[in-house]
N, C-alpha and C positions, 0 to 999 in steps of 0.2 A: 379320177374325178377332176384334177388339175389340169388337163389336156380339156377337157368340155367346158370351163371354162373361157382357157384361151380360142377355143374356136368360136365359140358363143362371139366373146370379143371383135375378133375379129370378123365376123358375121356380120354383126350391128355399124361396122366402121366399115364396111364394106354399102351396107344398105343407105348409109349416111351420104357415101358419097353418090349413090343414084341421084337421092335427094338434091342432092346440089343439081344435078343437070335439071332438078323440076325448080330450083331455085333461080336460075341463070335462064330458065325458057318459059316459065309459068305465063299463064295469057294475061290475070290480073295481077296484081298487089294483092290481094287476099291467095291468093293460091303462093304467092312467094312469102308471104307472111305465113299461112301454112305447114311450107315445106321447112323455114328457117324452123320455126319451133319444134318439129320435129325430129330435123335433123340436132337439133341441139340434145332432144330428150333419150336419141341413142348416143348421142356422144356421150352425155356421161352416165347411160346404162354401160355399154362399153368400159368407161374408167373403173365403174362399182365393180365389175366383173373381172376386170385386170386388176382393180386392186385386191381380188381374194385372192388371183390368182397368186402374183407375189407378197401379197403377206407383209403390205406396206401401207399405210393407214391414208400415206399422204396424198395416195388419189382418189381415196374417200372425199377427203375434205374437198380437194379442185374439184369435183362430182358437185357434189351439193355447192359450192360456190355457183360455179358453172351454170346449176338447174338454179338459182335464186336468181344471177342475172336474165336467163333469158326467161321466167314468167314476168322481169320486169320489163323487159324488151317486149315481149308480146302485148303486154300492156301498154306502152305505151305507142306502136305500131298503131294497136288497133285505134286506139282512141286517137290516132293522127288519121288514119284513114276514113273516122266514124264523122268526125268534130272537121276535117279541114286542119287540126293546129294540135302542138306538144301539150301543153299547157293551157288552164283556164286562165280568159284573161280577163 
């Protein structure tokens, strides 16, 4: 079972970085807004799954860090791309 893990793993880190080449060639700003958040949302399925694999909590927690900044990143992308601007002024 600890081998289908790490393959899991590296499966998702492997699809991650397709992603990047939609991230770096995407036609709009929402299709790279898109692929960042995605690619973020395997990277730390990936960590959750390396960290069962090893039997170490500490990339639980970068996981769930990781996923808390980037729904704040997706938030706030979108609402620059929606509004024009970061911030209401």
């Amino acid at each position: 079972m600890r081998i289908e893990l790490l393959l899991f793993s590296v499966a998702f880190a492997f699809l991650a970085l397709i992603l990047l080449l939609r991230l770096a060639k995407g036609p709009t700003a929402a299709d790279r807004m898109v692929a960042g958040d995605s690619m973020d949302v395997l990277v730390c399925c990936a960590m959750v799954l390396y960290s069962l694999y090893s039997g170490r909590g500490i990339y639980l927690d970068i996981a769930i860090i990781c996923a808390l900044l980037g729904i704040v990143d997706t938030m706030l992308v979108g609402r620059y791309l929606e509004k024009g601007r970061w911030f209401e002024k």
